[in-house]
Biopython code that builds the backbone (N, CA, C, O; Angstrom):
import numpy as np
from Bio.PDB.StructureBuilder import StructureBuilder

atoms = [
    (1, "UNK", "N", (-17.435, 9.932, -14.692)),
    (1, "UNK", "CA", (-17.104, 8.753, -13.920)),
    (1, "UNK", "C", (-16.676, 9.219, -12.546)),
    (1, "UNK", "O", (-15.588, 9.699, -12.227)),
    (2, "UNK", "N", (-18.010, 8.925, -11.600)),
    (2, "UNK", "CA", (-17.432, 9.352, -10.297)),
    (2, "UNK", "C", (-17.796, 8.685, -9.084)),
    (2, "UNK", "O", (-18.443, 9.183, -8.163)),
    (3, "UNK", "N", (-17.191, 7.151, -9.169)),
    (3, "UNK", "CA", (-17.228, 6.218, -8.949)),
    (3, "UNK", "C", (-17.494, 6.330, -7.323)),
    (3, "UNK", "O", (-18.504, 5.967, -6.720)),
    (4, "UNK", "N", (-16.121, 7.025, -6.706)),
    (4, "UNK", "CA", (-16.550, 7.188, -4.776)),
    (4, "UNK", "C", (-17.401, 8.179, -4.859)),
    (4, "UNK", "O", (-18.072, 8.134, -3.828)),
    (5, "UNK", "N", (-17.794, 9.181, -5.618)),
    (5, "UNK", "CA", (-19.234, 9.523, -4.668)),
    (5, "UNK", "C", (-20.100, 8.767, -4.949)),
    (5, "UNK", "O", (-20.826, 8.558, -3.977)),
    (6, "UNK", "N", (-20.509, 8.018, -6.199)),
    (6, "UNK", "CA", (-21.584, 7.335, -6.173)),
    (6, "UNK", "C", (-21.895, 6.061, -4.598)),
    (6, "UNK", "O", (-22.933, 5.709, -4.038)),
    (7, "UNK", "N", (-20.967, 5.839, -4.451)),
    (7, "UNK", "CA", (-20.653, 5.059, -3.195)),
    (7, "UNK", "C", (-20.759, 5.845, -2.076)),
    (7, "UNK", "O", (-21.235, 5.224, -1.126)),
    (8, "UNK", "N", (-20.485, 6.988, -1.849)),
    (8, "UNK", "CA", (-20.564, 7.706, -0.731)),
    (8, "UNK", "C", (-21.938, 8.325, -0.667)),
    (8, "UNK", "O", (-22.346, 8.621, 0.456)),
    (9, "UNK", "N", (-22.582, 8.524, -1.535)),
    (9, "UNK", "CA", (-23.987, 9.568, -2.048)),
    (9, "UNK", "C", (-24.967, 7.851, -1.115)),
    (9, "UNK", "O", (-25.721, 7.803, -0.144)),
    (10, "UNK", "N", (-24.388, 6.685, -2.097)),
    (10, "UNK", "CA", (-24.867, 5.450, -1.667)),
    (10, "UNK", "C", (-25.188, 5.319, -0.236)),
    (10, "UNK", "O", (-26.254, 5.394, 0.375)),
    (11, "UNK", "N", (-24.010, 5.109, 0.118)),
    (11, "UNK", "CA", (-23.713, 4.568, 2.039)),
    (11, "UNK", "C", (-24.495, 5.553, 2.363)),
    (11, "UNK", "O", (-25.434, 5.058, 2.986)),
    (12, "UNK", "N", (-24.656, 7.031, 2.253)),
    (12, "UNK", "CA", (-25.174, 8.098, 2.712)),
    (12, "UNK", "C", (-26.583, 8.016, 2.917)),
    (12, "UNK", "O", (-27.087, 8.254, 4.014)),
    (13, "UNK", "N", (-27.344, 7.639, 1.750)),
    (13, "UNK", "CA", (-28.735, 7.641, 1.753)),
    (13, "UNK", "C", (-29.336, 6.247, 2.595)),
    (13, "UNK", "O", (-30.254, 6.320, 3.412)),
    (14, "UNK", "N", (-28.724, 5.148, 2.277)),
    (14, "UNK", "CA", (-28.644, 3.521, 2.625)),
    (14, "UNK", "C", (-28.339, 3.265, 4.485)),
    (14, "UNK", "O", (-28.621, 2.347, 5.255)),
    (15, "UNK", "N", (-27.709, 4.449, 4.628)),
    (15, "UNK", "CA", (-26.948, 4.194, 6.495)),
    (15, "UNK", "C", (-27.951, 3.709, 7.394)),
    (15, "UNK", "O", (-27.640, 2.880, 8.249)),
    (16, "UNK", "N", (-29.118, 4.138, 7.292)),
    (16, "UNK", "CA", (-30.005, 3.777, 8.145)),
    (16, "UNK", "C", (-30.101, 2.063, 8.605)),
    (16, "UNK", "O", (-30.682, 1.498, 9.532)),
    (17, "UNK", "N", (-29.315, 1.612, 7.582)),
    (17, "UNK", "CA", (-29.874, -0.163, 7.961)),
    (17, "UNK", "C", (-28.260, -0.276, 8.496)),
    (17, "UNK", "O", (-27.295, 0.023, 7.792)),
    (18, "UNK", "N", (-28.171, -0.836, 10.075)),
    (18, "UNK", "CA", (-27.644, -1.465, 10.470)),
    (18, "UNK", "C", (-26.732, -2.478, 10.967)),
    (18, "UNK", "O", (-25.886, -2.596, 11.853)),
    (19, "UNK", "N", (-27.639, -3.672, 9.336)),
    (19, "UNK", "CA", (-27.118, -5.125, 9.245)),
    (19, "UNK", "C", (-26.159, -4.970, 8.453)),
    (19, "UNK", "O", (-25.367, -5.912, 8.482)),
    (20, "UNK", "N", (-25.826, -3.885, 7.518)),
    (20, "UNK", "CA", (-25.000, -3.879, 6.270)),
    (20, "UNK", "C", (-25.705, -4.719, 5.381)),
    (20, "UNK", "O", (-24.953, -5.309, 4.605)),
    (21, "UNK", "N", (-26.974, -4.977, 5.237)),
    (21, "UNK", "CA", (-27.190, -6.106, 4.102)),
    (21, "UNK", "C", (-27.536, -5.520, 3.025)),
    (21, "UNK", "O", (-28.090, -6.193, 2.155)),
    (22, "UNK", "N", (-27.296, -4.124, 2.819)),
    (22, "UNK", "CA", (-27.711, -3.528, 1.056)),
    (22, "UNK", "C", (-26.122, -3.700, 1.064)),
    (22, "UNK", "O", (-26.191, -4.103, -0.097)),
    (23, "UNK", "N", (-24.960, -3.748, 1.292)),
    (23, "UNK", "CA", (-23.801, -3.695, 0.787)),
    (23, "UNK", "C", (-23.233, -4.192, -0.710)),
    (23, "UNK", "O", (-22.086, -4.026, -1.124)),
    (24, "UNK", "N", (-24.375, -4.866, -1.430)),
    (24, "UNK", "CA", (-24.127, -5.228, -2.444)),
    (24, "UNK", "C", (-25.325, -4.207, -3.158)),
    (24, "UNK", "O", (-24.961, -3.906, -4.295)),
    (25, "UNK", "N", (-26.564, -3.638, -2.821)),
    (25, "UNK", "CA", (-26.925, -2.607, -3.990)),
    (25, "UNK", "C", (-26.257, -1.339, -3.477)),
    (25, "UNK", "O", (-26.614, -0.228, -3.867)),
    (26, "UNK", "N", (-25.570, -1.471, -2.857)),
    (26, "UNK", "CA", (-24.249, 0.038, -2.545)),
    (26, "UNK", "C", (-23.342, 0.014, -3.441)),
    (26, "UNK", "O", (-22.967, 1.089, -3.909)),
    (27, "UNK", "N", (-22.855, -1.032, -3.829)),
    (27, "UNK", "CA", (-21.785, -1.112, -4.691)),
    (27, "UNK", "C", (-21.880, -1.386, -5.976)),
    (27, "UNK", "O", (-21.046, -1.056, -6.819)),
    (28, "UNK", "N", (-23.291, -2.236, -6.261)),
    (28, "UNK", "CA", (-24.484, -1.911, -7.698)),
    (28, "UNK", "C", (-24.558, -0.601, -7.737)),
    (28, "UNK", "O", (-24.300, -0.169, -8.861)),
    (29, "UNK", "N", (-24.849, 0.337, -6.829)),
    (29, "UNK", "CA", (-25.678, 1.637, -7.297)),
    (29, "UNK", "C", (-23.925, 2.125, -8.041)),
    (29, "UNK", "O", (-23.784, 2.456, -9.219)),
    (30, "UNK", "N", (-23.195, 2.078, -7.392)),
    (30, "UNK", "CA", (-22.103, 3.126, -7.194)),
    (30, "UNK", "C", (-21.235, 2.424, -8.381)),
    (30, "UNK", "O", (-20.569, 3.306, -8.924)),
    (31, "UNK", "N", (-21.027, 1.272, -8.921)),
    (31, "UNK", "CA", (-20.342, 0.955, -10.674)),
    (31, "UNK", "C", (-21.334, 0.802, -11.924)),
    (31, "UNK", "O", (-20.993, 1.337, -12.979)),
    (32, "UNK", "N", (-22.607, 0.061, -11.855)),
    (32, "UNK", "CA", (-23.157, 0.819, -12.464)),
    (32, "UNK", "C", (-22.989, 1.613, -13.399)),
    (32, "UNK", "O", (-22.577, 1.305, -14.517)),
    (33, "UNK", "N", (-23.418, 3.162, -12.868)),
    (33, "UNK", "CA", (-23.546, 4.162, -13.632)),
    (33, "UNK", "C", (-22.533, 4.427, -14.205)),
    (33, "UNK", "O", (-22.719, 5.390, -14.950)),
    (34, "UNK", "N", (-20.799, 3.781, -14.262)),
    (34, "UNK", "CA", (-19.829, 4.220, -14.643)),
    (34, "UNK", "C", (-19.561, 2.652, -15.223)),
    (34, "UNK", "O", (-18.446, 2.146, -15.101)),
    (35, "UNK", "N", (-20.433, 2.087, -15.723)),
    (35, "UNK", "CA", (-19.579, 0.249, -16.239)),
    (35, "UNK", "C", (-19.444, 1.141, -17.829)),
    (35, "UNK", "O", (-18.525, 0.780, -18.564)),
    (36, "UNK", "N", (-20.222, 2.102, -18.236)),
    (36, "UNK", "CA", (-20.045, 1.739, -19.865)),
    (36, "UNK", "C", (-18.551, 2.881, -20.299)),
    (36, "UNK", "O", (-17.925, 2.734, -21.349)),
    (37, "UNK", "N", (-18.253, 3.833, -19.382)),
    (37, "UNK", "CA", (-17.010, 4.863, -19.716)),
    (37, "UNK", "C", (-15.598, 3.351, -18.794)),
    (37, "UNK", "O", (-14.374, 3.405, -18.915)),
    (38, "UNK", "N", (-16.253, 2.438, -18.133)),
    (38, "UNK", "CA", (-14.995, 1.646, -18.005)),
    (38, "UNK", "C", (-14.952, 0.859, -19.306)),
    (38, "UNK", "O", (-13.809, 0.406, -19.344)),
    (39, "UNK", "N", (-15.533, 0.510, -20.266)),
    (39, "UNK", "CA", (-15.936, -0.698, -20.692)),
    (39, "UNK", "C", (-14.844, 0.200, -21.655)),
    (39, "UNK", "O", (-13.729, -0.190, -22.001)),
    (40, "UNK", "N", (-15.557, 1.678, -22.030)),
    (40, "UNK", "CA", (-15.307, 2.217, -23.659)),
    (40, "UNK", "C", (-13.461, 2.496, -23.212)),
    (40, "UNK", "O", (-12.442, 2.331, -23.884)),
    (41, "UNK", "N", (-13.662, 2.948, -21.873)),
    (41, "UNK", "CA", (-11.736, 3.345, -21.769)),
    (41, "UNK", "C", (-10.794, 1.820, -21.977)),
    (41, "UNK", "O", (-9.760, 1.611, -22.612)),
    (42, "UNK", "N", (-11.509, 1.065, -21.287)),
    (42, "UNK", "CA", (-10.874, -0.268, -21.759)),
    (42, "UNK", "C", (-10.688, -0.682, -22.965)),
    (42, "UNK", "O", (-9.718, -1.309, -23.392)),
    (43, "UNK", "N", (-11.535, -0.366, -23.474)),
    (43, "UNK", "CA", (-11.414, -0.915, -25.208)),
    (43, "UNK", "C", (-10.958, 0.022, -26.569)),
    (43, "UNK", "O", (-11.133, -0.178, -27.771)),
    (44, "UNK", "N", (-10.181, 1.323, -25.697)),
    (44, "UNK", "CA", (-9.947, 1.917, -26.402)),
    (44, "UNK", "C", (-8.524, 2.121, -26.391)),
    (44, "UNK", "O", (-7.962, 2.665, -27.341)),
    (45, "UNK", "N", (-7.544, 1.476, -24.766)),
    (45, "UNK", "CA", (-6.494, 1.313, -24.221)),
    (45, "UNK", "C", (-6.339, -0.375, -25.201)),
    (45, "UNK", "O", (-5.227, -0.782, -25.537)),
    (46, "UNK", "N", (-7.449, -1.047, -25.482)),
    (46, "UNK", "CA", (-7.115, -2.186, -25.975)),
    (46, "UNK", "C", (-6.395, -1.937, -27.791)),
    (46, "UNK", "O", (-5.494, -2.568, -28.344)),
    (47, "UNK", "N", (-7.187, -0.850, -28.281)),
    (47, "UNK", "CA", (-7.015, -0.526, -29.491)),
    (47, "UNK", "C", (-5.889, 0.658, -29.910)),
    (47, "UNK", "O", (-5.734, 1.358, -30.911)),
    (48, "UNK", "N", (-5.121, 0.504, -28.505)),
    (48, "UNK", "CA", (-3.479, 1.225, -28.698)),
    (48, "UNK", "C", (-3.645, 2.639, -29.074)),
    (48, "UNK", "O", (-2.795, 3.207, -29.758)),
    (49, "UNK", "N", (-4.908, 3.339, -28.573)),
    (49, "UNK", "CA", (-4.983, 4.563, -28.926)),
    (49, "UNK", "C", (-4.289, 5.182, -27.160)),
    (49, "UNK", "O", (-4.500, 4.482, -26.169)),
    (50, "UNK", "N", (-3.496, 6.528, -27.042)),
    (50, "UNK", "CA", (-3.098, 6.815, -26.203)),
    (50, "UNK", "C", (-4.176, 7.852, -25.409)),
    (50, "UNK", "O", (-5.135, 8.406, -25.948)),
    (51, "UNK", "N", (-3.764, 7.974, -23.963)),
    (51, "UNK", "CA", (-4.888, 8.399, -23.252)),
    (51, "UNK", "C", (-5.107, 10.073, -23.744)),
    (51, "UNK", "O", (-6.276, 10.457, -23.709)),
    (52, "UNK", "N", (-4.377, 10.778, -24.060)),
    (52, "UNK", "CA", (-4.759, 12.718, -24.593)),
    (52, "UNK", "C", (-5.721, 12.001, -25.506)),
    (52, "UNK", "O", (-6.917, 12.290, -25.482)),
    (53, "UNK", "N", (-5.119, 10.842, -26.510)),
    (53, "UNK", "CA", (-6.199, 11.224, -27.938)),
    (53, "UNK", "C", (-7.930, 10.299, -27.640)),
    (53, "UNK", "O", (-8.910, 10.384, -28.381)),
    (54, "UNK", "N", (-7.831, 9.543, -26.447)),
    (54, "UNK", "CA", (-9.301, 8.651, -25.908)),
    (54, "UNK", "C", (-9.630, 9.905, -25.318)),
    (54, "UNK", "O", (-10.736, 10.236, -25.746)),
    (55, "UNK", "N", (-9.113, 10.860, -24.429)),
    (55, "UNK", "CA", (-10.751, 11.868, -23.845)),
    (55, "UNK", "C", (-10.211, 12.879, -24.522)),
    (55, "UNK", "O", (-11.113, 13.703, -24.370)),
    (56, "UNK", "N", (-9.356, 13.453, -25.194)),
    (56, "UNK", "CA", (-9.815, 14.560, -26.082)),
    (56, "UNK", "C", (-10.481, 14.673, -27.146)),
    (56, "UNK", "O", (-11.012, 15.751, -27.411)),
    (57, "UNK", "N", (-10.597, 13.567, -27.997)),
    (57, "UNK", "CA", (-11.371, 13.522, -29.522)),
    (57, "UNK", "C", (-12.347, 12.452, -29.063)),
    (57, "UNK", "O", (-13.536, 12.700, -28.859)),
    (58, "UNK", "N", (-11.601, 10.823, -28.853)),
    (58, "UNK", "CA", (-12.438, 10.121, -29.095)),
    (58, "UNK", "C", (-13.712, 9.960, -27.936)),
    (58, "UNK", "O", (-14.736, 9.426, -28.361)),
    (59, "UNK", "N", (-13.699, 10.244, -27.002)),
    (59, "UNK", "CA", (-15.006, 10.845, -26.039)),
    (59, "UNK", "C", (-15.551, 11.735, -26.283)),
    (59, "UNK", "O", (-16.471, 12.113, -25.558)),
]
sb = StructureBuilder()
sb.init_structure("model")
sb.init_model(0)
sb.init_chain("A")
sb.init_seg("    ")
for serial, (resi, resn, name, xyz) in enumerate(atoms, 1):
    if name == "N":
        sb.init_residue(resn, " ", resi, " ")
    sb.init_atom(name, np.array(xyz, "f"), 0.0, 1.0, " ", f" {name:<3s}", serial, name[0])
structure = sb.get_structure()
């Protein structure tokens, strides 16, 4: 999960336009690739497990 570079890798490749009007597939590209480790940390903070035992075992 590496949410500002995906955004920075984003803006980086994307800079060329001007208008700012990809600003919304900048910020698609860049959560995205990290919605399903938010989804699983969320629902694993929901199920009262503490954070050592969600990324040491259960990831």
């Amino acid at each position: 999960m590496n949410t500002p570079a995906h955004v920075a890798i984003n803006l980086l490749l994307m800079s060329r336009d001007p208008t700012h009007r990809k600003t919304a597939a900048i910020i698609c590209g860049a959560v995205i690739p990290d919605l399903a480790i938010m989804v699983f940390y969320a629902w694993q903070l929901m199920l009262g497990r503490p954070e050592n035992q969600i990324w040491s075992s259960e990831y």
